[in-house]
N, C-alpha and C positions, 0 to 999 in steps of 0.2 A: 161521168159521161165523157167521153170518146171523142165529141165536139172539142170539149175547151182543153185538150191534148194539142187537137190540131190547129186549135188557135195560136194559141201557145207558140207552139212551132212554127208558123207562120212570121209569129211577133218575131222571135228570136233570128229565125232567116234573115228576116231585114236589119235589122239589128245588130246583128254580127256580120251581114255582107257575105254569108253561107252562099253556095250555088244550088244545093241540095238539099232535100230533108228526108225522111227516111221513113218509109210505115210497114211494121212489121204486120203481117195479117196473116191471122189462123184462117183456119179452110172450113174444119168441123163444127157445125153448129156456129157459125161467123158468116162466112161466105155462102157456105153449101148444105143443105138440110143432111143428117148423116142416115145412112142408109143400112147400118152395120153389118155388114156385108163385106165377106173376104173377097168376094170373087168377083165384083167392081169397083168403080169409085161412087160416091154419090154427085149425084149432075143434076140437084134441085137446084135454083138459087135462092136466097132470102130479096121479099120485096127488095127493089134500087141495089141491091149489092154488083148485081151483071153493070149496069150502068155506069153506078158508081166508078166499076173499077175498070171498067173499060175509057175511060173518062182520063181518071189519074194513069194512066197505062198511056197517054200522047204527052202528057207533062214532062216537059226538061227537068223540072225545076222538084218532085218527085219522084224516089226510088220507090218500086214496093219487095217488100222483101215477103216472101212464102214462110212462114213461119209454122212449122207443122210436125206431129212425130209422126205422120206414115214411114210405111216403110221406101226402101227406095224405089223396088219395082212399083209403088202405087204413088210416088211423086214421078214418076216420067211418067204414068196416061195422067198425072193432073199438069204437066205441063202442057201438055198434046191437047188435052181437052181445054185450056186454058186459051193457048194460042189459037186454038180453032175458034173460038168464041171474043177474040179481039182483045186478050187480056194476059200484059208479058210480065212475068215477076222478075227484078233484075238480077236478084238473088237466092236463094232458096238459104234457111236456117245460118246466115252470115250476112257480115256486113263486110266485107273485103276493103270501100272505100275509104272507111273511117280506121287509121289503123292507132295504133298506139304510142305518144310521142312523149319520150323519158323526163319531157321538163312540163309534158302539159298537165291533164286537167284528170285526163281520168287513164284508164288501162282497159281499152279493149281485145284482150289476146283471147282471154276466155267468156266475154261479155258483150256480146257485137252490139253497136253504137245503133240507135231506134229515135225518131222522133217521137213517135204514137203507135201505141198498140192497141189494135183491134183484135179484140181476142175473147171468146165469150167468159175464160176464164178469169180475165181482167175484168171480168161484170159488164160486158159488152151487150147489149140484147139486140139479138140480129133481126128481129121482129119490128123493131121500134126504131135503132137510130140509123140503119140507112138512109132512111128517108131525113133526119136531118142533114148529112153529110151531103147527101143529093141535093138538099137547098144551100147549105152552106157555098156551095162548087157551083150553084145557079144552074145545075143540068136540067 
């Protein structure tokens, strides 16, 4: 479950005196119901996900990063459609902040650095735990 990622992350923010944490988030079947469809994007949302991520989208203190394989002319209308809808990914498929430091911990050149991933392929069910993340965040 999806929650005790972002627990987790939480603990550790404090813990290490981090400023930021990091949530990668799929679009397809996560976010947005998929519509298979070349010739738009799909614009359903999953119960609490709109909220959800318009919510975490005013936090300092979270990154969200767009994690997705569309192509790229179908990630600029989901940014378009994103930002119309009150919702800014800081990144698309990278983590640019977290870079790679030769004495530390891990090597992110090829592996961009994540708190929590929400991703249905990560056994995410977009049906089910938005709505804990939306209590979890008190929205």
């Amino acid at each position: 479950m999806v929650l005790r990622a972002i627990k987790n992350a939480f603990k550790l923010k404090e813990n290490r005196g981090w400023d930021r944490i990091y949530f990668a988030i799929d679009l397809h079947s996560t976010v947005v119901k998929p519509n298979y469809s070349t010739d738009s994007i799909p614009t359903e949302f999953y119960p609490h996900s709109k909220e959800v991520l318009q919510a975490l989208t005013k936090r300092d203190d979270i990154a969200l990063i767009m994690w997705t394989c569309s192509h790229p002319h179908e990630i600029v209308k989901y940014v378009k459609f994103f930002k119309d809808m009150d919702i800014v990914f800081d990144h698309i498929n990278k983590n640019p902040e977290v870079k790679t430091d030769v004495n530390g911990y891990g090597n992110y050149d090829d592996k961009p650095y994540m708190s929590a991933i929400i991703d249905d392929k990560a056994g995410f069910d977009a049906d089910t735990e938005w709505e804990g993340i939306k209590e979890y965040f008190e929205l």
